[in-house]
Structures are given as structure tokens and as C-alpha cells.
C-alpha positions in Angstrom: 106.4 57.9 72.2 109.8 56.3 73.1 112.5 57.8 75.2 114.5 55.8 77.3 114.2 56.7 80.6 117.7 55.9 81.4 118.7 59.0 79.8 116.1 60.9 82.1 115.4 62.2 84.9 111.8 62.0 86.9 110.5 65.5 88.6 109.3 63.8 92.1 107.2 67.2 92.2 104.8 65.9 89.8 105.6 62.1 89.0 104.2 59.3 91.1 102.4 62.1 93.4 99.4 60.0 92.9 101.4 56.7 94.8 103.1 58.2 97.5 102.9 61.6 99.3 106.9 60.9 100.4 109.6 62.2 98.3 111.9 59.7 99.3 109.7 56.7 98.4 109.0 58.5 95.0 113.1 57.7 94.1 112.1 54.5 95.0 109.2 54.7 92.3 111.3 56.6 89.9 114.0 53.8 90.0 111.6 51.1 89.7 110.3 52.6 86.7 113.8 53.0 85.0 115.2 56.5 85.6 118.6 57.3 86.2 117.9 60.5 88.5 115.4 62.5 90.2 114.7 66.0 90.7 112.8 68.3 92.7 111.6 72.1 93.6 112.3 72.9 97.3 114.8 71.8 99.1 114.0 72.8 102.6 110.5 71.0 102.4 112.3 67.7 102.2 113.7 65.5 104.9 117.1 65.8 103.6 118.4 62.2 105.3 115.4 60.2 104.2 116.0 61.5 100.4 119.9 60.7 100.8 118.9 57.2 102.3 116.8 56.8 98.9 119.6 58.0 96.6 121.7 55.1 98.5 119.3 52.5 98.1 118.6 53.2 94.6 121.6 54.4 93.5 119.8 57.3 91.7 121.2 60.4 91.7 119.7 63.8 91.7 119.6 66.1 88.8 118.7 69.1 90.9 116.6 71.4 92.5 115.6 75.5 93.6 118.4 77.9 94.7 116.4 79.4 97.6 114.6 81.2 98.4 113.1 81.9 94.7 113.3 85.6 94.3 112.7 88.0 91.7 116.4 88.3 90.6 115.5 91.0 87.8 115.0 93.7 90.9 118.9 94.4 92.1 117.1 94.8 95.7 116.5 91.3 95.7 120.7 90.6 95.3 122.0 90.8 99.0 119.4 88.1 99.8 119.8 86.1 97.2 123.7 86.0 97.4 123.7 85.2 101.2 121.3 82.4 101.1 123.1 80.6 98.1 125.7 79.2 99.8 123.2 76.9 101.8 121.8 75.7 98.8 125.4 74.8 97.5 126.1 73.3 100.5 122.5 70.8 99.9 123.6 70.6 96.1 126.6 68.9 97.2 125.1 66.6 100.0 122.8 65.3 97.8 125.3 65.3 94.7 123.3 67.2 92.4 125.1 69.2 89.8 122.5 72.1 89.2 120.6 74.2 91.1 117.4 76.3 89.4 116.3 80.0 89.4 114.1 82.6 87.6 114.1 86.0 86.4 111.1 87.2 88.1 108.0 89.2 88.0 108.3 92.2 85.3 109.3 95.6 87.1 107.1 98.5 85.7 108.6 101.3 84.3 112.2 99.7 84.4 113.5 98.6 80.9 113.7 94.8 79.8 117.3 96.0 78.9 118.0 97.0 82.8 116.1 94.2 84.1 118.3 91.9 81.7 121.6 93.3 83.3 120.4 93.4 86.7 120.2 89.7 86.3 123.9 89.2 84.3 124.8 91.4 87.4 123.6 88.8 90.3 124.7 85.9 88.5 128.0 86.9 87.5 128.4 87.4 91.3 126.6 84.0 92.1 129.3 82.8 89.7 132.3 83.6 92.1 130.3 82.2 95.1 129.8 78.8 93.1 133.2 78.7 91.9 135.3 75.3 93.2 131.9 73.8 94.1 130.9 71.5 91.7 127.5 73.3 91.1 125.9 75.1 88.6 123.3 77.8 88.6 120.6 77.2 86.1 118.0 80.2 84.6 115.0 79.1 83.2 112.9 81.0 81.4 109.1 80.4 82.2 106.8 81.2 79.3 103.6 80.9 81.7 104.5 83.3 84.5 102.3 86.2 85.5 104.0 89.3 84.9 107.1 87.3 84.0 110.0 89.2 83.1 112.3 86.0 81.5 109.5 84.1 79.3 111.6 83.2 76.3 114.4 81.2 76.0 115.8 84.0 73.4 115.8 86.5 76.3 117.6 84.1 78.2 120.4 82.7 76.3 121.8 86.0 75.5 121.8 86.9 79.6 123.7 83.5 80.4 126.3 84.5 77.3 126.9 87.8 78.9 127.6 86.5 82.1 129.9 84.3 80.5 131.0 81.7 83.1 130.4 77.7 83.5 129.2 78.1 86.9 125.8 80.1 85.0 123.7 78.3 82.3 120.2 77.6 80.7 117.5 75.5 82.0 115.4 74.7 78.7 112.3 73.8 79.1 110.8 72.5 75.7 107.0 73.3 76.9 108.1 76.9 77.9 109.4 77.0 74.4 106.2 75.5 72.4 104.3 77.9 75.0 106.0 81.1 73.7 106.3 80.2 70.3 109.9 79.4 69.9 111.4 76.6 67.5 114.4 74.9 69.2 116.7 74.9 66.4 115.9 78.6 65.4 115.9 79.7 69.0 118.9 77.8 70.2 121.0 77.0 67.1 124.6 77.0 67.7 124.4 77.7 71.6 123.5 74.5 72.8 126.7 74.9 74.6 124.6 77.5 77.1 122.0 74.7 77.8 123.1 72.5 81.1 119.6 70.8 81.4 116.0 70.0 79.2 113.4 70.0 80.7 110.4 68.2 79.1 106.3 67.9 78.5 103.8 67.5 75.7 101.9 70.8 75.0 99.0 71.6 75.3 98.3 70.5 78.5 101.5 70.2 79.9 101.4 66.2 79.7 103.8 63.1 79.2 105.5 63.0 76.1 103.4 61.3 73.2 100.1 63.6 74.5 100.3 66.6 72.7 101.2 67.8 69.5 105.7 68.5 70.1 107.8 66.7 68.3 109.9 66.0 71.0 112.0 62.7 70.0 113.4 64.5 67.1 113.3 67.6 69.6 115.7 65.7 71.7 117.7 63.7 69.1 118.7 67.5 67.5 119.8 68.4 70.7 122.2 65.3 71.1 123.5 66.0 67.8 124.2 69.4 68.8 126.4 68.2 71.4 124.3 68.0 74.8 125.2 64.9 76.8 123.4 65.7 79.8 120.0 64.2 81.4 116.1 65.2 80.2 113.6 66.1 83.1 110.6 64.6 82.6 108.6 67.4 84.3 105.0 66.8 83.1 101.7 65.7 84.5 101.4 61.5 85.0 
């Protein structure tokens, strides 16, 4: 399968794991094998200077990474800590010069409606909103079809939270083996709201593989998207 890798960017987390065990010389790999950016899951697991020094060297930049810590932002009592910490992930966002940081709804809460849980998360971004404001960064929610107990599994759920919110600081992570996972057509599922999307993440299903090894049709998948309008990177996040 063919996708230019200039118009991608290479989740260190699970690409060229195999050649190095050190983030920073995995941006070296990722350049050498023709991506434009990286990205990543922690942040405070990383040596912060080293990864700079590699963005440097490369000239790579970084797509982006976890708003810590990863909470379950459908539970309101998770807010205060949420809210306080965010800031020092802005703050790494914009060291590194990554527009987007990533979050999740969280695990289902029993006996609380999906409609409650959905507002308690409008309710923390819309305040995360205000604290990004002026920074550059955006909050992504992606919806995570394979969670256990996952509240936000569809990207249907999702969209309709981000719309509500209603702010550019607050958008969509879409993650096109999520969608295959839960059964969702991208057109269908996303059609005129591509708008809501600021990043794609991609893999092959089943199996959660590079693009080519399973059975998505993910070229056309990601030409339909560009003719809707997105201009920003693809994540390769897959399995080598």
C-alpha cells in the first residue's frame, strides 16, 4: 500500500521499538525513513532535552502526545486533577512544538447515564478550553473502541461531545482502526464534520498492523478525508 510518509507521522511508541530502546534515536529512525513528524504517549517518561536535541537534528517535528496524567474524564471527580495538571502539559506541548495533546473518556461509570457521562466530559473540556486558550495547543479526545469498560468507544459518541463543547482549542482524535473496530464507516460516521477531526490516526485491522496488512481500505480512507478538507498529518500508530 502507498502513502507517502511525508504526509505522516511515526508513533515512536510502537515504530522502530525493535531498533532502538531510545525515543530520541527513534526520530532519528523516523526521519531516516521519511516522516515528517513523530509522536508519542507519555511525556514525563521521556528525557525531554535529548528528544528536543533530535527534533533539532532532524528537523522533525512532533505531532503530539498524552495530556497527563490520563484520567477517566467521564467522572466529574476526576476534573480538579485534571485541570491543574494541564497546564504542565501545555507548557511540554510548546517546548517541544507539538500542536495537540491526547485524552480519553474513561472507564464506564455504573449506574450513571451515557447522557451524564457525555456532559461531564463537554463540562471538563469546555473548561480545559479556557486554560488552552492563547497557547497554541489543542486538546484531542479519542475514542477507543478496544477499552475495557470504555465509556467513549465510538467516534459517533464523540463527535457530537467535541460539537457541544464547541471551541477550537477541543477536537477529535480519529483513529481509523478504532472505527473498523466498532463498526463505523468513515464517511457515514464523519460526513460533513471533518471540521471536528484535528488528527488520524492509522492501522490495518485485524491485527492492528501497517497499512496494506489487513482488510481497510485506507488509501481511499485517507484520500476521502483530504477531499473533505483535512490538511493535517496521519499517525502511523500500528505494529512494525
Amino acid at each position: 500500500m502507498s502513502i507517502n510518509r511525508g504526509d505522516c507521522s511515526a508513533c515512536i511508541e510502537m515504530l522502530f521499538t525493535s531498533e532502538s530502546p531510545d525515543p530520541a534515536q527513534r526520530i532519528h529512525l523516523a526521519a531516516a525513513a521519511g516522516f515528517k513528524a513523530v509522536e508519542f504517549w507519555l511525556w514525563s517518561n521521556k528525557d525531554l532535552d535529548a528528544v528536543k536535541a533530535a527534533l533539532r537534528d532532524t528537523g522533525l517535528t512532533v505531532a503530539g502526545f498524552v495530556a497527563e496524567p490520563m484520567l477517566s474524564l467521564n467522572d466529574p471527580t476526576n476534573h480538579a486533577r485534571f485541570l491543574a495538571a494541564l497546564p504542565a502539559s501545555i507548557a511540554t506541548a510548546q517546548r517541544l512544538g507539538a500542536p495537540f495533546l491526547y485524552i480519553q473518556g474513561g472507564s464506564r461509570l455504573p449506574g450513571v447515564t451515557d447522557a451524564d457521562q457525555a456532559q461531564a466530559l463537554v463540562t471538563v473540556l469546555t473548561a480545559a478550553a479556557d486554560i488552552l486558550q492563547g497557547s497554541g495547543v489543542t486538546l484531542l479526545l479519542e475514542p477507543v473502541s478496544d477499552a475495557r469498560d470504555g465509556f467513549l468507544t465510538h467516534a459517533a459518541q464523540g463527535l457530537p461531545i467535541v460539537a457541544a463543547v464547541n471551541r477550537p482549542e477541543v477536537r477529535l482524535l480519529y483513529d481509523l482502526f478504532h472505527a473498523a473496530v466498532a463498526g463505523e464507516p468513515l464517511a457515514a460516521t464523519v460526513g460533513d464534520r471533518t471540521r471536528l477531526i484535528g488528527h488520524v490516526h492509522v492501522a490495518d485491522h485485524p491485527g492492528r498492523g501497517a497499512p496494506g496488512a489487513g482488510t481497510l481500505t485506507l488509501e481511499a480512507d485517507l484520500a476521502w478525508l483530504r477531499a473533505q478538507g483535512y490538511t493535517g498529518l496521519f499517525g502511523m500508530e500500528h505494529h512494525p
